[in-house]
C-alpha positions as a Python dict, from the first residue, in 0.01 Angstrom:
ca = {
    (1, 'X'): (0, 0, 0),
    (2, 'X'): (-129, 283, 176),
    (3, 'X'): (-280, 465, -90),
    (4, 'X'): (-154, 754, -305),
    (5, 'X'): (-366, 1045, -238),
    (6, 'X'): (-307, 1293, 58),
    (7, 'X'): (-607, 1214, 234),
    (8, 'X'): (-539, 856, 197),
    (9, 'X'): (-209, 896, 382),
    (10, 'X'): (-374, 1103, 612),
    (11, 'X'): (-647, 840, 678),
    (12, 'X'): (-375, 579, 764),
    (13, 'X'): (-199, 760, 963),
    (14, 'X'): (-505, 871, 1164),
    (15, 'X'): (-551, 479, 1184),
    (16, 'X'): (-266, 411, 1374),
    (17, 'X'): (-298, 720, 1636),
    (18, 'X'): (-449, 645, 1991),
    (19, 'X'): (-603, 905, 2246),
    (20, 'X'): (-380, 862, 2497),
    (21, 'X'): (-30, 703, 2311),
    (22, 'X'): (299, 770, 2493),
    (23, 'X'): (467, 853, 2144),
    (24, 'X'): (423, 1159, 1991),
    (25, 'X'): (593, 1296, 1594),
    (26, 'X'): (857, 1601, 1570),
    (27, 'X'): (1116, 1713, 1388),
    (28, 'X'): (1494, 1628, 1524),
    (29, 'X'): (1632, 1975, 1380),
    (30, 'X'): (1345, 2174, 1454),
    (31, 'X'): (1092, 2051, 1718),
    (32, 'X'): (829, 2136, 1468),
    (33, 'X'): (560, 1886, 1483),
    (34, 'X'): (486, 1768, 1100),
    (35, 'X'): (167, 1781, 961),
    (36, 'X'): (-75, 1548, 917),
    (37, 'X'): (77, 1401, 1265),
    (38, 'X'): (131, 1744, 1477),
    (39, 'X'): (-194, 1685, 1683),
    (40, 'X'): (-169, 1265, 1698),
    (41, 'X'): (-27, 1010, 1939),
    (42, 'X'): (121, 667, 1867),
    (43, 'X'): (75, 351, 2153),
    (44, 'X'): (388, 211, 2071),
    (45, 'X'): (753, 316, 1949),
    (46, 'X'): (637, 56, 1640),
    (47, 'X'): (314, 267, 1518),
    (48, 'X'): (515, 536, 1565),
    (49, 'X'): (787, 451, 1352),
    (50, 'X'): (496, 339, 1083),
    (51, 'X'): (329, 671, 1114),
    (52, 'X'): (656, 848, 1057),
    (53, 'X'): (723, 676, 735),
    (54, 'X'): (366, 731, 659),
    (55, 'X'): (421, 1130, 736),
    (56, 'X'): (702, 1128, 501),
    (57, 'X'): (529, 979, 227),
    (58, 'X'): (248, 1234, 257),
    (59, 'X'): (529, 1506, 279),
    (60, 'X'): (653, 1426, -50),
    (61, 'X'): (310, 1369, -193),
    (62, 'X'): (231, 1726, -79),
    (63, 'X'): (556, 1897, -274),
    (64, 'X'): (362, 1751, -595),
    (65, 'X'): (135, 2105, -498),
    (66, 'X'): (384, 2302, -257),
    (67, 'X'): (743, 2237, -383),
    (68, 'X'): (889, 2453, -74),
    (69, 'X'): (753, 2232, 205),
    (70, 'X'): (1039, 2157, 437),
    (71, 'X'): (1227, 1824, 420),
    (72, 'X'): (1197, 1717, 807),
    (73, 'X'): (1443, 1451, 1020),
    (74, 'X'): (1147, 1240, 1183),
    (75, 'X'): (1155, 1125, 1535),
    (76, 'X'): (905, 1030, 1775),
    (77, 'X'): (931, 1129, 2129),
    (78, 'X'): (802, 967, 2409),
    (79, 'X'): (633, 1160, 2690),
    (80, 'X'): (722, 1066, 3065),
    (81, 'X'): (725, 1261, 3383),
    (82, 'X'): (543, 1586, 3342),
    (83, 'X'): (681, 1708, 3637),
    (84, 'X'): (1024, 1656, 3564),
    (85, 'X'): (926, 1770, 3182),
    (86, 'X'): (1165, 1559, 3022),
    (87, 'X'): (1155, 1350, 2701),
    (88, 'X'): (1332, 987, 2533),
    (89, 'X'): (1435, 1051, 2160),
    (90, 'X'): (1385, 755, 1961),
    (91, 'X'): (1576, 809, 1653),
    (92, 'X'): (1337, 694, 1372),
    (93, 'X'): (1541, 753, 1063),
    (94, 'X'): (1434, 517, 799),
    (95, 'X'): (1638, 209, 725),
    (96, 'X'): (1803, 93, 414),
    (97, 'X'): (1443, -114, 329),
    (98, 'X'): (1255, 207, 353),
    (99, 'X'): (1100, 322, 67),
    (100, 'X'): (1188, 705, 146),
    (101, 'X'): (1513, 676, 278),
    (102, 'X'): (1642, 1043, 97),
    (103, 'X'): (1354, 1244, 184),
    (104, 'X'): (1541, 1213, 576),
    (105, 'X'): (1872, 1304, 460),
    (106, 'X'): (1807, 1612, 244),
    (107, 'X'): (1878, 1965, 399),
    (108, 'X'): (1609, 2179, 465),
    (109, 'X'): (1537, 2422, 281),
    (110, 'X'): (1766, 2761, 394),
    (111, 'X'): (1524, 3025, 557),
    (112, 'X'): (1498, 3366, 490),
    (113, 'X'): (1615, 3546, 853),
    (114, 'X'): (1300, 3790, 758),
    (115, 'X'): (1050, 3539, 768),
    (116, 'X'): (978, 3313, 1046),
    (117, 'X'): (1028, 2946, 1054),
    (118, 'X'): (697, 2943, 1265),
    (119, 'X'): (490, 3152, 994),
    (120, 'X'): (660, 2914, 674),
    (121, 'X'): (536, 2580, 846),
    (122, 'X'): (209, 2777, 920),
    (123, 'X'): (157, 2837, 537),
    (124, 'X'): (228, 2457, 434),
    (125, 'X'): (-55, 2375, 694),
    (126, 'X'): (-273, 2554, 537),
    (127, 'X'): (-164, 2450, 176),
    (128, 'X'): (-192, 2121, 323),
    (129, 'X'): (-550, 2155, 410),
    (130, 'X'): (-682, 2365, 85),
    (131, 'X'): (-502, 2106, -133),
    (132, 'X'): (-666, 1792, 21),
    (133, 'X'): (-998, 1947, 22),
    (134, 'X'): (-927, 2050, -327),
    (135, 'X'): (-849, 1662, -398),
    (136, 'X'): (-1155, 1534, -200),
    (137, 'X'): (-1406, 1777, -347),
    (138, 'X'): (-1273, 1711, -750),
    (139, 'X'): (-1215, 2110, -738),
    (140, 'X'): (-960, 1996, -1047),
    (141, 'X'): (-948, 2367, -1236),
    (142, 'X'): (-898, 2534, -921),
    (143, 'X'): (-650, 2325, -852),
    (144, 'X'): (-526, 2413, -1205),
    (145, 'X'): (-532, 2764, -1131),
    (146, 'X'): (-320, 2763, -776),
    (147, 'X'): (-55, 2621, -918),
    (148, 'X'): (-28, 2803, -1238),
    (149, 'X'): (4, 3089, -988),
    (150, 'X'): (233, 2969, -811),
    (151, 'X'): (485, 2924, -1110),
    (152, 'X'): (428, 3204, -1229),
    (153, 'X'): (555, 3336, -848),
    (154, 'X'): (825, 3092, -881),
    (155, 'X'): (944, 3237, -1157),
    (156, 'X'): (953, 3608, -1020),
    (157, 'X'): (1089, 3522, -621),
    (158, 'X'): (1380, 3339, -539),
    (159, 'X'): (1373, 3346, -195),
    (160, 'X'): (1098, 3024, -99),
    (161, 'X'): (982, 3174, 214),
    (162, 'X'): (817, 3412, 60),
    (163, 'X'): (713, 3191, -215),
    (164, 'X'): (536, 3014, 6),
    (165, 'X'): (354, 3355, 140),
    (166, 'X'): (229, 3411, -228),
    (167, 'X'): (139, 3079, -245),
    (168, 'X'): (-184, 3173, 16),
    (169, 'X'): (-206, 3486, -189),
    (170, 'X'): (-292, 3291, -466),
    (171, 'X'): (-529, 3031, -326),
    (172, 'X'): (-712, 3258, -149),
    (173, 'X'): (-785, 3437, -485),
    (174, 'X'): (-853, 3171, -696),
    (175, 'X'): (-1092, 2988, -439),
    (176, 'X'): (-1291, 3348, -451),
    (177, 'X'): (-1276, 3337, -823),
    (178, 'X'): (-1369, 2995, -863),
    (179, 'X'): (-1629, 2920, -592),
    (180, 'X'): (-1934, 3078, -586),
    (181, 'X'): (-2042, 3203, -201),
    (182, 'X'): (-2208, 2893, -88),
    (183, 'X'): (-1913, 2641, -222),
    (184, 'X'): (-1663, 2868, -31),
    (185, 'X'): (-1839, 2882, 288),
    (186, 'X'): (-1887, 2433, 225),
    (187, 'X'): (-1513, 2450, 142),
    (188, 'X'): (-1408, 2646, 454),
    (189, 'X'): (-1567, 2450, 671),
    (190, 'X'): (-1427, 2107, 512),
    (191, 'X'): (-1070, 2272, 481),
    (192, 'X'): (-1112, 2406, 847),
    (193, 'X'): (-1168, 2086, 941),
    (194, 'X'): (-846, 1936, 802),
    (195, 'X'): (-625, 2255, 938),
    (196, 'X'): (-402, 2105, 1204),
    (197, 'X'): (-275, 2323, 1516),
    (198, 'X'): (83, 2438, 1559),
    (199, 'X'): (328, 2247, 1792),
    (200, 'X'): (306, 2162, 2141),
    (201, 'X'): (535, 2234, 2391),
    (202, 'X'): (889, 2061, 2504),
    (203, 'X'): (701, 1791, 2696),
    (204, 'X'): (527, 1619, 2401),
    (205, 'X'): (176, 1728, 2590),
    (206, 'X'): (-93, 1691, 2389),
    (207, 'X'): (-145, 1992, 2151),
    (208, 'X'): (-511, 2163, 2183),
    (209, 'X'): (-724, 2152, 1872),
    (210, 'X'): (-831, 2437, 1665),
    (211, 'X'): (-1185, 2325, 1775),
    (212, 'X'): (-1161, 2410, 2136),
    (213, 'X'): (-982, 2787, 2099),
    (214, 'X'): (-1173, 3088, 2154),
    (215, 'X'): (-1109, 3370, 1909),
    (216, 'X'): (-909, 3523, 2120),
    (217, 'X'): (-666, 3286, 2160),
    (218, 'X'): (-666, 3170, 1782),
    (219, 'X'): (-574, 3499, 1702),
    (220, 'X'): (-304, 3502, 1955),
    (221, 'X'): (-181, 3194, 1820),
    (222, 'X'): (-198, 3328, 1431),
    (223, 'X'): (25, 3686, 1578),
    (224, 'X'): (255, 3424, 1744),
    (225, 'X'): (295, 3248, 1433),
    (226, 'X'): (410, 3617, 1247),
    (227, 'X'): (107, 3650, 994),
    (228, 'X'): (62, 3956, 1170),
    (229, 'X'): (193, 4213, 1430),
    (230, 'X'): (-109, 4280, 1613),
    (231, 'X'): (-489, 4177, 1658),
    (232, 'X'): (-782, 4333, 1861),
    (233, 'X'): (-1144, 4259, 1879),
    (234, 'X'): (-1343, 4578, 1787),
    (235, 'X'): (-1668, 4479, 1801),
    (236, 'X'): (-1848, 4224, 1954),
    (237, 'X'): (-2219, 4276, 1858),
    (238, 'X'): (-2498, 4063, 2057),
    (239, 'X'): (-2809, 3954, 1927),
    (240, 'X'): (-3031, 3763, 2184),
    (241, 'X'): (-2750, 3436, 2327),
    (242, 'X'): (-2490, 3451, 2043),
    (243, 'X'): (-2307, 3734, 1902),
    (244, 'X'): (-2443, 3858, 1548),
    (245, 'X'): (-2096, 4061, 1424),
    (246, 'X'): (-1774, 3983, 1488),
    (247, 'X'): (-1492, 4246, 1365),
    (248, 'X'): (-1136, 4218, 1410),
    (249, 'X'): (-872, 4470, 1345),
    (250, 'X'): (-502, 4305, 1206),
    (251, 'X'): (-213, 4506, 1170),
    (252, 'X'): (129, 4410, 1000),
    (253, 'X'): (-86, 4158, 790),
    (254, 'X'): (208, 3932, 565),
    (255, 'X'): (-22, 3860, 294),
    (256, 'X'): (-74, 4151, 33),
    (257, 'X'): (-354, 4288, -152),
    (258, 'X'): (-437, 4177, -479),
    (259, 'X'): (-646, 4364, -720),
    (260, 'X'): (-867, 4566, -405),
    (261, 'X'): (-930, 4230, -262),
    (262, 'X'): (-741, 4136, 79),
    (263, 'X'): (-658, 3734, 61),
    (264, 'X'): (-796, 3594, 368),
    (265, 'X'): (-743, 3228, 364),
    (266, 'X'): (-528, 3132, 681),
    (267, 'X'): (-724, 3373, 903),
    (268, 'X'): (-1082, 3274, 735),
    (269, 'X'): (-947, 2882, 822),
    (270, 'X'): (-841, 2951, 1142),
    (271, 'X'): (-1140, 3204, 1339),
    (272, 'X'): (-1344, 2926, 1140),
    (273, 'X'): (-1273, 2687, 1392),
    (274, 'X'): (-1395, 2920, 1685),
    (275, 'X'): (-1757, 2912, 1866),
    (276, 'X'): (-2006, 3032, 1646),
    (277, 'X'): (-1778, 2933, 1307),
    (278, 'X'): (-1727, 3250, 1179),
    (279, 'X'): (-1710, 3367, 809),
    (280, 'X'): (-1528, 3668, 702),
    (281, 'X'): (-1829, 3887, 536),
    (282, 'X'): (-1606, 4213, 476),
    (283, 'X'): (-1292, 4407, 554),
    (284, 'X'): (-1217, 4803, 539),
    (285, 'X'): (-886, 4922, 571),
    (286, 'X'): (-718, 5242, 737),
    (287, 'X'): (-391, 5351, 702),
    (288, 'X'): (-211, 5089, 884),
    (289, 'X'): (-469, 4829, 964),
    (290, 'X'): (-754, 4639, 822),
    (291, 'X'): (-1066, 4559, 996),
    (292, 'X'): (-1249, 4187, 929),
    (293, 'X'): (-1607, 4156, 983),
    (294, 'X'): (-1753, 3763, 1060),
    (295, 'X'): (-2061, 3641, 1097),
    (296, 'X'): (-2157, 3306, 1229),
    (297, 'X'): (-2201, 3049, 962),
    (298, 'X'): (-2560, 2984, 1125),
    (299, 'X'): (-2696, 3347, 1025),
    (300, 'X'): (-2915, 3353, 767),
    (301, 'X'): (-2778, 3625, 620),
    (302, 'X'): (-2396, 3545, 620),
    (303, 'X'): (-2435, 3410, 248),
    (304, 'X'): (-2559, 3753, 141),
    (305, 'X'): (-2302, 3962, 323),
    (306, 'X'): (-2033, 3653, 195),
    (307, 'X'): (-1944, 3741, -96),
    (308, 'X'): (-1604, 3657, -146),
    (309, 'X'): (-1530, 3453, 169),
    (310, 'X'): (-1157, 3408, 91),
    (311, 'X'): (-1035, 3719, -55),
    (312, 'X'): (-1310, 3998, -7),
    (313, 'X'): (-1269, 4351, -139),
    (314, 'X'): (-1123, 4594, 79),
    (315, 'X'): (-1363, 4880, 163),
}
């Protein structure tokens, strides 16, 4: 038994990954890399084939919370010659002994052509990390209150693309709501934490971590993704070595006001990761864009300019 709780899957499956294993997780349909294994690597075509059975298991735990996460074909892929960037499949579908033999042969779920693969299996990594932090932490009436949200959502959209979309909306609101400023900024950094990267390339090469991106190229990665059109860094302030302000404009955003208050979760997750660990302090809109101001988690003023870190008002 491997446990029952999504970061106890998670923990097992982060047992079996090595450094520098040949075998790496993806999806046969897709090439998507599943999460909680899209940054991991497996020594042997054996721990890889545990780890995928493992993955699925936490998949289906996860649909518990987020009922729209996409039923994946597992494989594992082993990485040879770079320079002749070319891969073996090793078809891991699970046997007649597994214990999660239909989870592998139900369809995916059918995608809306106006929303991006790439942005839906962005949104279950996030709901992925909030919900295990939200486990971890005994957050249980938060909890409560995402996924009353949500079914409440489920009940108005049919489409689950963009079910999934309101599903952010509504954790990002309820987090505000139910944290006060310093639990948010301790539960953005934990949930940050957990937030896994997008997948790597064709070659199986090992995907960066959030950890290592600049801003810059986070926010590149978040517009390639389609949460947004377009991103530019305004303002850069400086104060002595480190930069005091950060402010971002965002254009196209996918996730919708709600109430005055712009829900900022996968961004707020994401620049997170970045240099000086940035918290989202405020946002002012235009006609056509919003501008985010961060601060770096070390100021001693970000709590007071905090206020609600996941879904501030708009100005």
């Amino acid at each position: 038994m491997i446990g029952t709780t999504l970061a106890e899957i998670r923990g097992h499956i982060e047992s079996l990954a090595s450094d520098d294993g040949e075998y790496y997780l993806v999806c046969a349909r897709y090439g998507d890399r599943p999460v909680p294994a899209s940054n991991l690597r497996f020594d042997t075509r054996a721990t890889a084939r545990a780890a995928a059975q493992a993955t699925t298991q936490y998949r289906q735990a996860l649909r518990r919370y987020d009922p729209q996460v996409p039923y994946y074909d597992i494989v594992a892929c082993q990485a040879v010659s770079v320079r002749t960037r070319c891969v073996r499949i090793e078809r891991l579908r699970c046997d007649s002994q597994s214990t999660y033999p239909e989870a592998l042969a139900e369809p995916v779920v059918n995608r809306s052509p106006s929303v991006a693969r790439e942005l839906v299996e962005f949104c279950h990594r996030v709901a992925a990390a909030v919900f295990e932090t939200l486990s971890e932490h005994g957050y249980d009436a938060v909890e409560s209150a995402i996924m009353d949200a949500y079914f409440a959502h489920a009940e108005e959209l049919s489409d689950p693309d963009r079910l999934c979309i309101r599903l952010l909306e509504s954790m990002a609101v309820e987090l505000a709501d139910g944290l006060d400023p310093s639990e948010q900024v301790a539960f953005l950094s934990a949930a940050a934490e957990r937030l896994e990267h997008g997948p790597g390339d064709a070659t199986g090469s090992p995907t960066r971590s959030l950890g290592e991106q600049s801003v810059d190229e986070s926010l590149s990665a978040l517009r390639n993704a389609g949460l947004y059109r377009r991103s530019t860094r305004v303002i850069d302030a400086e104060a002595g070595e480190r930069s005091a302000e950060l402010v971002v404009e965002v254009s196209g955003y996918a996730l919708r006001p709600s109430d005055g208050r712009l829900p900022l979760l996968p961004i707020a997750l994401t620049v997170h990761r970045c240099d000086d660990a940035w918290i989202p302090t405020r946002v002012d809109a235009s006609e056509d864009s919003v501008q985010i101001a961060f601060r770096p988690i070390e100021d001693s003023e970000t709590l007071d300019h905090s206020g609600r870190v996941f879904a501030p008002e708009v100005c």
